[in-house]
Backbone as CSV, one residue per row, in Angstrom:
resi,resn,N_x,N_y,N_z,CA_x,CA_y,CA_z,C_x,C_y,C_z
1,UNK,27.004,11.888,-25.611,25.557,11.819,-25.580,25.020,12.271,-26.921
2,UNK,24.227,11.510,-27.588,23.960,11.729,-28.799,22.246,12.730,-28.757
3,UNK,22.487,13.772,-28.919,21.136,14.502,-28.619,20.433,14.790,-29.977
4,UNK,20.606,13.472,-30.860,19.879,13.888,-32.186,19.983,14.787,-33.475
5,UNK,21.354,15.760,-33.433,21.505,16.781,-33.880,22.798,16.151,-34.562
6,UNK,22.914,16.840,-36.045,24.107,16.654,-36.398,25.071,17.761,-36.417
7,UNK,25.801,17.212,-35.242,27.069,18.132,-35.076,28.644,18.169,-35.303
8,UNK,28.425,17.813,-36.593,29.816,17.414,-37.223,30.425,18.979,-37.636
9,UNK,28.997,20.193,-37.967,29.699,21.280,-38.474,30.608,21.644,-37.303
10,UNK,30.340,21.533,-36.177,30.906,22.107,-34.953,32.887,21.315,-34.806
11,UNK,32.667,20.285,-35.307,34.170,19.837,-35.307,34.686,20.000,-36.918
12,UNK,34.619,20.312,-37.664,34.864,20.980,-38.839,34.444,20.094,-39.902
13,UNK,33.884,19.144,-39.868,33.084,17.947,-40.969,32.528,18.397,-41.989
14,UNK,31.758,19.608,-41.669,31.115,19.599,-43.222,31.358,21.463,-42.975
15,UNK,31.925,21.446,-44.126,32.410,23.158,-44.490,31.729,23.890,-45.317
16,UNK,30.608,23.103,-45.918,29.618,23.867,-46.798,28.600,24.354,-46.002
17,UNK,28.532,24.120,-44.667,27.751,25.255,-43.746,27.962,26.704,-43.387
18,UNK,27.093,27.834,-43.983,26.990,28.904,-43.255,25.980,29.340,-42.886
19,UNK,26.105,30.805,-42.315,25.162,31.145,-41.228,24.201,31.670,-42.393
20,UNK,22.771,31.545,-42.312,21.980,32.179,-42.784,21.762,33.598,-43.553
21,UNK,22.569,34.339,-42.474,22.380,35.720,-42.782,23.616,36.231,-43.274
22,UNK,24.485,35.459,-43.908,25.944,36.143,-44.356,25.810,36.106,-45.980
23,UNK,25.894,37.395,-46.764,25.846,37.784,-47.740,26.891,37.647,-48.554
24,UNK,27.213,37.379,-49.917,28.261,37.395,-50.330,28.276,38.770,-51.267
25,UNK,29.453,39.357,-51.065,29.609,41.065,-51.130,29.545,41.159,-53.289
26,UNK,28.751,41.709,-53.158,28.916,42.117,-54.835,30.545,42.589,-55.075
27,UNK,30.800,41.698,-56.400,32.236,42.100,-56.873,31.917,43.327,-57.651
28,UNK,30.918,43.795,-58.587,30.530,45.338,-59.898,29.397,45.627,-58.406
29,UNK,29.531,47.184,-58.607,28.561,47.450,-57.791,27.419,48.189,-58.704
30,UNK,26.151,48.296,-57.953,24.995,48.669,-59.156,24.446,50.245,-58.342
31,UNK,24.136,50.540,-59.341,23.349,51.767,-58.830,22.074,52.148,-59.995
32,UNK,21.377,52.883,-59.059,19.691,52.974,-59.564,19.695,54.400,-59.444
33,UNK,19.079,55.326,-60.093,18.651,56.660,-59.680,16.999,56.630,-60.249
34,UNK,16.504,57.084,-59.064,15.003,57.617,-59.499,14.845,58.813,-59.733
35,UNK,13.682,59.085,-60.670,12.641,61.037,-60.606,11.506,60.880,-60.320
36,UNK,10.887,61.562,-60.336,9.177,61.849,-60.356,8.747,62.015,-61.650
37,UNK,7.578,61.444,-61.443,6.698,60.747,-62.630,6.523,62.561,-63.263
38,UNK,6.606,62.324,-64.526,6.167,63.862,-65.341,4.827,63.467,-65.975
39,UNK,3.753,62.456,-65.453,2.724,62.000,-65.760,1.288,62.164,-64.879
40,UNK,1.933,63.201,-64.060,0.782,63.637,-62.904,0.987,62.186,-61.766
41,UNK,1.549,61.285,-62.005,1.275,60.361,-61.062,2.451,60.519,-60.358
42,UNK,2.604,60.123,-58.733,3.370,59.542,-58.233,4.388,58.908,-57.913
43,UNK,4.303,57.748,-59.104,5.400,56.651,-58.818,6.605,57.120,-59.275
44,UNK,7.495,56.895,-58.961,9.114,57.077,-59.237,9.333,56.517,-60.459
45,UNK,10.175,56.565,-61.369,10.663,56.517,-62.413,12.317,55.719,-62.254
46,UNK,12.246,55.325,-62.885,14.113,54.589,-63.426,14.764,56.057,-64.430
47,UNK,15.649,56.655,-63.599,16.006,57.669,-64.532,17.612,57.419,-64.978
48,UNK,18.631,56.388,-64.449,19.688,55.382,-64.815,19.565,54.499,-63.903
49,UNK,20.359,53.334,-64.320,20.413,52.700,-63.955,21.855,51.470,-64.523
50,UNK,22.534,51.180,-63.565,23.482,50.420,-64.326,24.919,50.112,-63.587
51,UNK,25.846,48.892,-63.835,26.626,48.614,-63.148,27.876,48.598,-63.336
52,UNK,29.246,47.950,-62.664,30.414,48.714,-62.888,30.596,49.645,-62.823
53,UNK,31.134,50.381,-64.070,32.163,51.893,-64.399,30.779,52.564,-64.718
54,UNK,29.349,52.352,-65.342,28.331,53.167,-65.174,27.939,53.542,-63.786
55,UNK,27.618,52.453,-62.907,27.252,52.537,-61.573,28.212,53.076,-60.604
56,UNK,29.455,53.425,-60.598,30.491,54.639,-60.175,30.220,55.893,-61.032
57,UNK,29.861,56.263,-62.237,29.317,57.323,-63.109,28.368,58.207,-62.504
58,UNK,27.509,57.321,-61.858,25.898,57.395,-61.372,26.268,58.015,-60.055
59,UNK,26.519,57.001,-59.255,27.069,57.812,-57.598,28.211,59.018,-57.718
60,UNK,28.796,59.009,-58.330,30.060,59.798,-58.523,29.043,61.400,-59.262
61,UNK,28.022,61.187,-59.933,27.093,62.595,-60.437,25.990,62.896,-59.102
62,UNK,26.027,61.897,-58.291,24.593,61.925,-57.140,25.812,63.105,-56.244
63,UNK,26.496,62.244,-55.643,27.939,63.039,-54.989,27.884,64.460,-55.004
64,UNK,28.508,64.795,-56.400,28.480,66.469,-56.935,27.623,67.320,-56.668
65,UNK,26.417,66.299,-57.055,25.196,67.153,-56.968,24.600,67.347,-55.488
66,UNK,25.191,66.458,-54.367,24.498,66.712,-53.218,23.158,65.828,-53.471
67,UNK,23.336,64.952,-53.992,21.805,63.646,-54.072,22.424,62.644,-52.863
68,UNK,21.426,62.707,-51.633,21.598,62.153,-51.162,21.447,59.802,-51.710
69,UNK,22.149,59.199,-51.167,22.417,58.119,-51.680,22.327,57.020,-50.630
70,UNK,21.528,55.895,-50.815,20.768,54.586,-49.593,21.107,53.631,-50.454
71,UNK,22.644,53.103,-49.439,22.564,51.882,-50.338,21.992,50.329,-49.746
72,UNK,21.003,49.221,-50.833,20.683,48.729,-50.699,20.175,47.817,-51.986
73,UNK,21.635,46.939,-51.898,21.982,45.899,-52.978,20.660,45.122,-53.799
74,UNK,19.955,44.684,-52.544,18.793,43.625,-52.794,17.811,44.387,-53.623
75,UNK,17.566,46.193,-53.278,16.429,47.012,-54.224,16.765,47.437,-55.755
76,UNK,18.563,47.456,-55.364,19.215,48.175,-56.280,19.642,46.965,-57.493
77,UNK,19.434,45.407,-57.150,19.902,44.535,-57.827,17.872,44.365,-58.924
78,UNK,17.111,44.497,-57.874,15.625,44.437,-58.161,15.731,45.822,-59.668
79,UNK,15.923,47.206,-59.125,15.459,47.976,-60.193,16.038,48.131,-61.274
80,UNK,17.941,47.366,-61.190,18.940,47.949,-62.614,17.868,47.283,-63.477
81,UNK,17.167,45.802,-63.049,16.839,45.329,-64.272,15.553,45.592,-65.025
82,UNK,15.104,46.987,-64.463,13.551,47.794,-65.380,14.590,48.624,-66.203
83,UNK,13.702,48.361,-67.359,13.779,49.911,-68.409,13.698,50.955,-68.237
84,UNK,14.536,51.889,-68.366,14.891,53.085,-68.578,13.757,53.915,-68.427
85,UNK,13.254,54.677,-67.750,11.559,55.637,-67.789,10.839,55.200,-67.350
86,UNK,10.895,54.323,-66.969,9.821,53.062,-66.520,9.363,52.862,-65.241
87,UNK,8.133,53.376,-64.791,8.097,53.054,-63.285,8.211,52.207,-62.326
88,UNK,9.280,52.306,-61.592,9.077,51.541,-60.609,7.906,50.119,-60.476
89,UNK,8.879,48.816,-60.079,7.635,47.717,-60.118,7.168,47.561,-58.532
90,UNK,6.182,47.211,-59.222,4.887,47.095,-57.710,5.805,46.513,-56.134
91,UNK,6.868,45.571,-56.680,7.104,44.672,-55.581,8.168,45.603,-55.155
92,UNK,8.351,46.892,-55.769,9.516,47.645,-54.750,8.819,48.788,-54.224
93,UNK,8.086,49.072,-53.987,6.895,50.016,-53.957,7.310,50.524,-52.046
94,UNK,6.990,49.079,-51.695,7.427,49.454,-49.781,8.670,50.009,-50.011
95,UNK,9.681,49.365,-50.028,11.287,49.842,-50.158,11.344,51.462,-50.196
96,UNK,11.277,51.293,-51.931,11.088,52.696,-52.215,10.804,53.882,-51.393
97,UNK,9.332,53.683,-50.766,8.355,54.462,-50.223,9.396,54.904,-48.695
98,UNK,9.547,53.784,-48.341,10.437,53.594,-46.862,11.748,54.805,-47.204
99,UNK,12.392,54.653,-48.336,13.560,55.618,-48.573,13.336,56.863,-49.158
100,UNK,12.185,57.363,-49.843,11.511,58.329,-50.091,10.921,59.544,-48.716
101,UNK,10.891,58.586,-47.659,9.955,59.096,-46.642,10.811,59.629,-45.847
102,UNK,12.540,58.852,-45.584,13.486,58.818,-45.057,13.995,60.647,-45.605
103,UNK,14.374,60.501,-46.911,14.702,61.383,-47.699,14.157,62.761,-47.831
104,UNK,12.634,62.803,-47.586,11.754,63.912,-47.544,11.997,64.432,-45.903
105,UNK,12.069,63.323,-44.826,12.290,64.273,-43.566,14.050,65.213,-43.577
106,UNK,14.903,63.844,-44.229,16.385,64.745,-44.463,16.314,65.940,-44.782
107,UNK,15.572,66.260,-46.004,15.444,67.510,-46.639,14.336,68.758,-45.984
108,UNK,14.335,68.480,-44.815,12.947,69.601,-44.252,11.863,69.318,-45.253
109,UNK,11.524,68.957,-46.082,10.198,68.336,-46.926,8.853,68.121,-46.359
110,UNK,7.889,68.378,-46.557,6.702,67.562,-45.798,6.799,66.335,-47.085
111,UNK,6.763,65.074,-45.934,6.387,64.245,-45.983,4.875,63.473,-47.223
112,UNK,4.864,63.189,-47.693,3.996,63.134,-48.406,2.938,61.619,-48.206
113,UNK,4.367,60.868,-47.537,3.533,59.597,-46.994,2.858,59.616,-45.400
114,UNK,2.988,60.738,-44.464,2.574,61.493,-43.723,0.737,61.390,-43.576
115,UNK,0.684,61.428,-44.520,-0.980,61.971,-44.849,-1.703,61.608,-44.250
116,UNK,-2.786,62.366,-43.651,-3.450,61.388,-42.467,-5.202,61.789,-43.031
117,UNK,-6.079,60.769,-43.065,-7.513,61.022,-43.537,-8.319,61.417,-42.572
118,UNK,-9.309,62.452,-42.949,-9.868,63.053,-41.578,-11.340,62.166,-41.741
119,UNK,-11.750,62.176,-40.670,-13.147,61.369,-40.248,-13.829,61.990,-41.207
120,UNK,-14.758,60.745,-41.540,-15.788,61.144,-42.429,-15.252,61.297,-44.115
121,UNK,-14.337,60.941,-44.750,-13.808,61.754,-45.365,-13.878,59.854,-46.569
């Protein structure tokens, strides 16, 4: 019964089909470290950044130090490629914020994205 659909992947016909959501695994792995802005502002900073035998350098000093570490290829592939000091770009801003917020409850921290506006205000 021909129900309109091409189902040749199902008998092995065409092999250049995969599933949507299957990633292909980075061969160099990257790593990002942020600070806080020494500019009165907010935003996070690129304080290294870099891949291979740097990006084992990077996790391998987070480690020692007890820096906690979120890995996440797609943010971490986004920030190696800002400059050095450089804040954080706008389009990683959620991410960021999301692992910042994560990070501040780990650490007994208040929260800073927490903040709640009182009426009238």
């Amino acid at each position: 019964m021909d129900d309109g659909f091409d189902d040749e992947y199902k008998k092995g016909g065409n092999s250049d089909l995969s599933g949507l959501n299957i990633r292909k695994i980075p061969t160099r792995k990257t790593a990002v470290a942020l600070k806080e802005s020494n500019e009165g502002k907010n935003i996070p900073r690129i304080a290294a950044a870099g891949r291979g035998n740097l990006a084992e350098k990077i996790l391998e000093l987070a480690f020692e130090n007890g820096i906690k570490v979120r890995e996440d290829s797609d943010l971490a592939e986004m920030l190696v490629a800002v400059e050095l000091d450089s804040p954080i770009p706008s389009e990683a801003f959620m991410a960021v914020g999301e692992i910042l917020s994560y990070l501040y409850k780990a650490n007994g921290q208040d929260n800073p994205f927490d903040t709640l506006i009182a009426d009238g205000e």
